[in-house]
C-alpha positions as CSV (number, residue, x, y, z in Angstrom):
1,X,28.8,174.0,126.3
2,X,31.6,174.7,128.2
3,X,34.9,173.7,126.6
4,X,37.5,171.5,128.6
5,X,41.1,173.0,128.5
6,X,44.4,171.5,127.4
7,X,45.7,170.9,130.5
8,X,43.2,168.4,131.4
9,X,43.7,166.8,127.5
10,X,47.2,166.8,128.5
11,X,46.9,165.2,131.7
12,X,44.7,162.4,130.6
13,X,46.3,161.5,128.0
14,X,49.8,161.4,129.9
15,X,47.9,159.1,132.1
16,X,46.9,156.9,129.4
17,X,50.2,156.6,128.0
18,X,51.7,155.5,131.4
19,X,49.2,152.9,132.4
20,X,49.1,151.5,128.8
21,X,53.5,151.6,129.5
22,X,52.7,149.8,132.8
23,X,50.7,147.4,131.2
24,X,53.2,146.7,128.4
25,X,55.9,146.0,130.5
26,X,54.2,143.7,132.5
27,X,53.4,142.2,129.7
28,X,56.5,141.6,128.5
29,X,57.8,140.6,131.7
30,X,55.2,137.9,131.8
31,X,52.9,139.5,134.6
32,X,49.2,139.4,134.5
33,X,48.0,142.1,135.8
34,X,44.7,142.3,135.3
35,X,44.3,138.8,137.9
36,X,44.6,139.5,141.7
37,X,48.0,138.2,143.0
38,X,48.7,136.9,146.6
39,X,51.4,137.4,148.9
40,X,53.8,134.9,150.3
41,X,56.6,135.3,152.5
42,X,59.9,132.4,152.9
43,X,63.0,132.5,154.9
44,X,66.5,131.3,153.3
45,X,69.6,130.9,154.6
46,X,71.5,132.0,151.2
47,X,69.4,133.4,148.7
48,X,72.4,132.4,146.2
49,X,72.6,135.5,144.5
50,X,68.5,135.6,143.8
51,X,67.6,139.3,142.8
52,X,64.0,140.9,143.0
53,X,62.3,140.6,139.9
54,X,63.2,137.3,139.6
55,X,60.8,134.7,138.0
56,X,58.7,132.4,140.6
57,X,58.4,129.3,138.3
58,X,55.4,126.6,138.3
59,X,55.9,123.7,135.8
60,X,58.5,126.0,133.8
61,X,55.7,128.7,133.2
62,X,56.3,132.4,135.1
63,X,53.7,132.3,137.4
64,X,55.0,135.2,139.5
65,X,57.5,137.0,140.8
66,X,60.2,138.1,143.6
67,X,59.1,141.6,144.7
68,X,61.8,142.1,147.6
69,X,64.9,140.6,149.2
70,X,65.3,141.8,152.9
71,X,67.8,140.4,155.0
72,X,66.9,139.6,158.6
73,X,70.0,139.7,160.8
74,X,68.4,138.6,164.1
75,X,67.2,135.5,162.6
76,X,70.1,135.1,160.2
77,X,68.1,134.9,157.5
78,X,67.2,136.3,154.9
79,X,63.2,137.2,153.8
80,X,61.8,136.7,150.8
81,X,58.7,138.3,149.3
82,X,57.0,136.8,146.3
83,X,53.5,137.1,144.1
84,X,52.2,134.6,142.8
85,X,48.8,134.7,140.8
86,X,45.8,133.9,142.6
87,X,45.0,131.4,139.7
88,X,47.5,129.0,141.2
89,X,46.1,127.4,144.2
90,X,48.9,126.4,146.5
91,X,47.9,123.4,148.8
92,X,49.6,123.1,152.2
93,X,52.5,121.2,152.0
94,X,54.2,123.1,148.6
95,X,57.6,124.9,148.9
96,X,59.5,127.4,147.3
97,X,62.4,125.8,145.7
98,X,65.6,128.1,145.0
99,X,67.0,126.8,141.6
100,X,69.5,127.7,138.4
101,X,68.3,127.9,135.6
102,X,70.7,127.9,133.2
103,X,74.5,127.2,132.7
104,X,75.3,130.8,134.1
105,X,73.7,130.2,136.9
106,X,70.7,132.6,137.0
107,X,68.4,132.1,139.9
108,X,64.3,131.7,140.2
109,X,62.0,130.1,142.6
110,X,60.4,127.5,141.9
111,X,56.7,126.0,142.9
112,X,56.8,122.9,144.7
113,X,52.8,121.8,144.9
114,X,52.0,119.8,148.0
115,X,49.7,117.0,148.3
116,X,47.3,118.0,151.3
117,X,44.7,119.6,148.4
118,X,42.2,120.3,151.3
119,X,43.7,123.1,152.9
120,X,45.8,125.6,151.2
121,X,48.3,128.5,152.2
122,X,46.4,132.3,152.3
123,X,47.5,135.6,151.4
124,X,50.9,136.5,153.3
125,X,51.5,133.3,154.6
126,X,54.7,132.4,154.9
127,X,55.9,129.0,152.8
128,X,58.6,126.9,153.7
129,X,61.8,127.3,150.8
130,X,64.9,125.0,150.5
131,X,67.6,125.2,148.0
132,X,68.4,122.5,145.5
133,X,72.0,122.1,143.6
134,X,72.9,123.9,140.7
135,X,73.7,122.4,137.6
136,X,77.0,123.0,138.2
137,X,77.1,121.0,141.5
138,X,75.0,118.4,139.4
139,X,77.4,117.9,137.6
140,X,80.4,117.8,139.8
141,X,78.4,115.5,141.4
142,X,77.6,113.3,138.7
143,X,81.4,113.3,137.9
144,X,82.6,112.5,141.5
145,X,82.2,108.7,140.7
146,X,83.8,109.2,137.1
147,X,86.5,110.6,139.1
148,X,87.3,108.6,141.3
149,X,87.3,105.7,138.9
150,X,89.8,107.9,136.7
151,X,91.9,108.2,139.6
152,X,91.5,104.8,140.8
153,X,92.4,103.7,137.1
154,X,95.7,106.5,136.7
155,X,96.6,104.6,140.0
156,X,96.8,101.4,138.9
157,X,98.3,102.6,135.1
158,X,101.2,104.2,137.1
159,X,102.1,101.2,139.0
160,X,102.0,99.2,135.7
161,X,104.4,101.9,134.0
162,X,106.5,101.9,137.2
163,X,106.8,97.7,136.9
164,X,107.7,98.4,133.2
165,X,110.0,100.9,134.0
166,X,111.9,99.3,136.7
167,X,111.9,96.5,134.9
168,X,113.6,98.0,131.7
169,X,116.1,99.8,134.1
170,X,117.2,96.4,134.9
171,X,117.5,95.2,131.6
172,X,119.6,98.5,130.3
173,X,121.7,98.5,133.5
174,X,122.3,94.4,133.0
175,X,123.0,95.3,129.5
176,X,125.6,98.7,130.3
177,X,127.3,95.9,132.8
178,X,127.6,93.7,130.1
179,X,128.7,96.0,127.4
180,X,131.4,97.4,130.1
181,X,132.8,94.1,130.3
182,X,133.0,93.2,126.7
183,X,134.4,96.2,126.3
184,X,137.4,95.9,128.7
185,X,137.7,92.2,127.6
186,X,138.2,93.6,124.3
187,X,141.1,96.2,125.6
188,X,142.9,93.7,127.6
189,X,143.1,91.6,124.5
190,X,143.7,94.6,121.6
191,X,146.5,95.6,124.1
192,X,149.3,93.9,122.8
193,X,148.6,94.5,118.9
194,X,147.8,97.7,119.7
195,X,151.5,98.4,121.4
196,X,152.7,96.5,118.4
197,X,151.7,99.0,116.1
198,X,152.4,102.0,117.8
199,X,155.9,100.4,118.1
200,X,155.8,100.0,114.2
201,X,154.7,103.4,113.7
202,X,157.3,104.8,116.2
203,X,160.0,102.8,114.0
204,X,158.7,104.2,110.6
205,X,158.6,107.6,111.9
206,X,162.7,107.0,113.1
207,X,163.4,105.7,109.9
208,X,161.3,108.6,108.0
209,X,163.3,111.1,110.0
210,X,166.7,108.9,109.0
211,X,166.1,109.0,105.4
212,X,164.9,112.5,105.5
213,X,168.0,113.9,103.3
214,X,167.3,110.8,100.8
215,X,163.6,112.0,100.6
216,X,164.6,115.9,99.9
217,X,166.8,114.5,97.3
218,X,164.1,112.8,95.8
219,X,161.6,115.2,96.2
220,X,164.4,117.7,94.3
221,X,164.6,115.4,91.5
222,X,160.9,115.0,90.8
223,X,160.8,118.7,90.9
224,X,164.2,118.7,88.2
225,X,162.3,116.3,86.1
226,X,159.0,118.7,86.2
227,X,160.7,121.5,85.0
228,X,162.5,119.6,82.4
229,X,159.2,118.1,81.2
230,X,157.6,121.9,81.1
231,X,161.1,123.2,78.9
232,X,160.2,120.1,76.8
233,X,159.7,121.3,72.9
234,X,156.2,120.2,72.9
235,X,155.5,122.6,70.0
236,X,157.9,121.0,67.5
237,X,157.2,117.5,68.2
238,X,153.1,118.5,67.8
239,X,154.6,120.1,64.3
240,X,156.3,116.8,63.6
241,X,153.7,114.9,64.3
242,X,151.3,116.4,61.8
243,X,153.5,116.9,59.4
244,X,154.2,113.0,59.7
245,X,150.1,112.8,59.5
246,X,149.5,114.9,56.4
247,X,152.2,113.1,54.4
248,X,150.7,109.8,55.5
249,X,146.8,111.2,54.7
250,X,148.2,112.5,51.2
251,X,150.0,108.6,50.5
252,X,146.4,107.2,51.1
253,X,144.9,109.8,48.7
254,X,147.7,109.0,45.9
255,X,146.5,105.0,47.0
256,X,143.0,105.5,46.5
257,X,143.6,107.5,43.2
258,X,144.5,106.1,40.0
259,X,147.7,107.9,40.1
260,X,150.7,105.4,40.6
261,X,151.6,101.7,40.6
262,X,149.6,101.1,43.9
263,X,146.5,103.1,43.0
264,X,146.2,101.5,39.7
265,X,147.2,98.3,41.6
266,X,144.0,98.5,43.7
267,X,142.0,100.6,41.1
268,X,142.4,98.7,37.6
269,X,141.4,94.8,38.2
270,X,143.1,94.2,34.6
271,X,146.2,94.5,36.2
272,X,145.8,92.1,39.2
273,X,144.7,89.5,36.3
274,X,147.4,90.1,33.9
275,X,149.7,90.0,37.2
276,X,147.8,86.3,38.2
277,X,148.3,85.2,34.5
278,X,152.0,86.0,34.5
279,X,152.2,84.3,38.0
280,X,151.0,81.1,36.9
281,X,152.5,80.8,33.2
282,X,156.0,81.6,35.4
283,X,154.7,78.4,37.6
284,X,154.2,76.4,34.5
285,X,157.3,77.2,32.9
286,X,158.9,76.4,36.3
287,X,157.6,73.5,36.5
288,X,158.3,72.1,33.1
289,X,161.8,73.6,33.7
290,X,161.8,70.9,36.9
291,X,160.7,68.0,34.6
292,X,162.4,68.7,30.8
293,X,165.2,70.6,31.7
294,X,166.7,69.0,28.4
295,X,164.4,71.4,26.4
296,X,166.4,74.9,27.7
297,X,169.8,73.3,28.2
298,X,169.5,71.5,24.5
299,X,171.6,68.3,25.0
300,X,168.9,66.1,24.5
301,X,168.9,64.0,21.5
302,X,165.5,63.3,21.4
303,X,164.2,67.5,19.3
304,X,160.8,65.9,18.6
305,X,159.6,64.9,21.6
306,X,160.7,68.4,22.8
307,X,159.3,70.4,20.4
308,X,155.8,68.2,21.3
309,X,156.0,69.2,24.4
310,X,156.3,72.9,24.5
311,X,153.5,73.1,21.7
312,X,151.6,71.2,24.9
313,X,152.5,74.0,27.1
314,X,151.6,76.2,24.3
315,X,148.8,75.1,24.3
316,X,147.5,74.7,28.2
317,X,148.8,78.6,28.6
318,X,146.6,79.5,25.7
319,X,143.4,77.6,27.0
320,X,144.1,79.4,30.5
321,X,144.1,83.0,29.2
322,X,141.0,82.3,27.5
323,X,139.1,81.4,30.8
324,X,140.4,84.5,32.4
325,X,138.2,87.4,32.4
């Protein structure tokens, strides 16, 4: 058997790998190539920035796709060539519709299935294309009444704030003309107390200026009597002083002892009774001085009744020691 050689290996299996690349990529892309495609041609004004290889659309699913973009200057137009699977039957009537379809506005055709099922377009026939608004323009569109009303609504909220305006303008300027006159009605009638007291003032500063030596003078006397209070002997008088204050703290402590008349005075309460006792038996004999004085002077005739009554006050002194404590 004869045996094949490498190069013919080689070669088939290079051509293997590209058809099986081919058919990958066209798989990717969405293409199937393995059902017959036909041809169909469309003229566009503006092609809108459509590129070949763009997606031919039919109820959102890639049923094809743009294989060339020519542009036809006689005509002004511009040719486009698209394939479309032979799967999808296009009756006559259906268009090619030039659309966005998303916000960046990427570009596709899309299938526009007419209503006349009983005859339908053949391979290379050329179908009739028209180009719808972006979503952009959509939505300007859409926003074109919204606008207007915005505008129609700023309109009338600027002549409000304009009434307002003017109208507050008014009031402050009404307001500034009133304040202007209260103002000068309140000059014209601060005038004359006002040139009162600046005649006042211009007096006291003449009679200032007048007694000017007589305020040096005094001025040089409070300074004289400064310095004399600062040459004052401050130190010996505060040396006084607590000397006075330690004799005086040291007379309390001989007070509050039991050293001396007045600290035994305040200390011993025998001798503030015996001192009560002698106080009252001095009263006594006072007062029996006051009513027998015959008894001290002796000219009385009648001894007896004398001698009865000092043994009475005898007595009464002796019965008042005992009830003292």
């Amino acid at each position: 058997m004869r045996k094949i050689p490498k190069e013919v290996w080689i070669g088939l299996f290079a051509t293997m790998a590209l058809t099986l690349m081919f058919i990958g990529i066209n798989f990717l892309k969405g293409d199937d190539i393995f059902t017959g495609r036909n041809t169909y041609y469309s003229l566009l004004n503006d092609v809108k920035g459509l590129k070949a290889a763009a997606p031919v659309l039919y109820k959102g699913i890639k049923t094809g796709t743009v294989t060339e973009i020519e542009l036809l200057p006689e005509r002004n137009a511009v040719l486009v060539t698209v394939e479309v699977s032979k799967r999808v039957s296009l009756p006559l009537g259906t268009r090619l519709r030039l659309v966005s379809t998303d916000l960046f506005d990427t570009k596709a055709l899309q299938i526009e299935i007419g209503q006349d099922a009983d005859r339908t377009y053949r391979h290379r026939d050329t179908l009739p294309a028209e180009i719808a608004p972006s979503l952009i323009e959509n939505l300007v569109g859409d926003l074109t009444p919204l606008k207007d009303k915005v505008e129609i609504s700023l309109s009338n909220l600027n002549r409000i704030l304009e009434a307002v305006e003017e109208a507050k303008i008014r009031h402050s300027l009404a307001q500034l003309d009133e304040g202007s006159s209260n103002l000068n009605e309140l000059i014209r009638d601060s005038r004359a107390p006002i040139q009162k007291t600046l005649s006042e003032l211009s007096r006291l500063s003449e009679d200032l200026r007048q007694d000017q030596p007589l305020l040096k003078a005094s001025i040089q006397n409070f300074k004289s009597f400064s310095d004399s209070l600062t040459h004052l002997q401050l130190k010996q008088t505060v040396n006084q002083a607590e000397l006075a204050l330690s004799s005086t703290r040291q007379l309390m402590e001989r007070i509050q002892s039991d050293q001396g008349t007045l600290g035994k005075l305040m200390k011993d309460s025998s001798l503030y009774y015996n001192l009560q006792q002698s106080t009252q038996s001095l009263n006594l004999l006072l007062t029996d001085l006051r009513q027998n004085p015959g008894r001290y002077v002796q000219v009385s005739v009648f001894g007896r009744k004398n001698k009865d009554s000092k043994k009475a006050l005898d007595s009464k002194q002796s019965k008042d020691s005992k009830g003292k404590p």
